[in-house]
C-alpha positions, 0 to 999 in steps of 0.5 A: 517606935516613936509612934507607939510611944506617942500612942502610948505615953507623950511622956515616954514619946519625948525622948525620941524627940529633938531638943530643938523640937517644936512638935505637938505631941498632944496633938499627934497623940490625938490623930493617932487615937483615931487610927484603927488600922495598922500603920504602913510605913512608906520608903525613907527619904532623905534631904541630901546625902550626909546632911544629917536630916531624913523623913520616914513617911507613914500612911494612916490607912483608915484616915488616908493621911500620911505623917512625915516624921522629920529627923535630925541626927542627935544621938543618945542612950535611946537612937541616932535619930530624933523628931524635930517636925511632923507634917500631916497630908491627907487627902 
């Protein structure tokens, strides 16, 4: 959902992100842009059990990158999980 919504609107994308955020949505709104195929989401990992923190990894098919989204566990009205990073690793 928080993809979409960057694609979308990085207004509406700000809240699935964190208060203690540094992500630039505007940038990640460009990558995405850019993406025509649709998006496979790889296996989640998390950092240690009960932690509070998690990576979902998504593949960008046709840019043979992935984005790992970093969570931290802050909920709200809109989830229990919240973008506080996002790294990109492409090939």
């Amino acid at each position: 959902m928080f993809l979409r919504a960057v694609a979308a609107d990085v207004e509406q994308a700000r809240a699935f992100v964190s208060k203690n955020s540094a992500v630039d949505l505007d940038a990640l709104q460009n990558i995405l842009e850019h993406c025509t195929a649709p998006m496979i989401n790889l296996k989640k990992a998390s950092y240690g059990p009960g932690n509070g923190k998690k990576t979902r990894s998504i593949l960008l098919n046709d840019q043979n990158c992935i984005l790992h989204l970093h969570m931290v566990e802050e909920p709200d009205q809109y989830g229990p999980w919240k973008i506080y990073g996002v790294d990109r690793e492409c090939r």
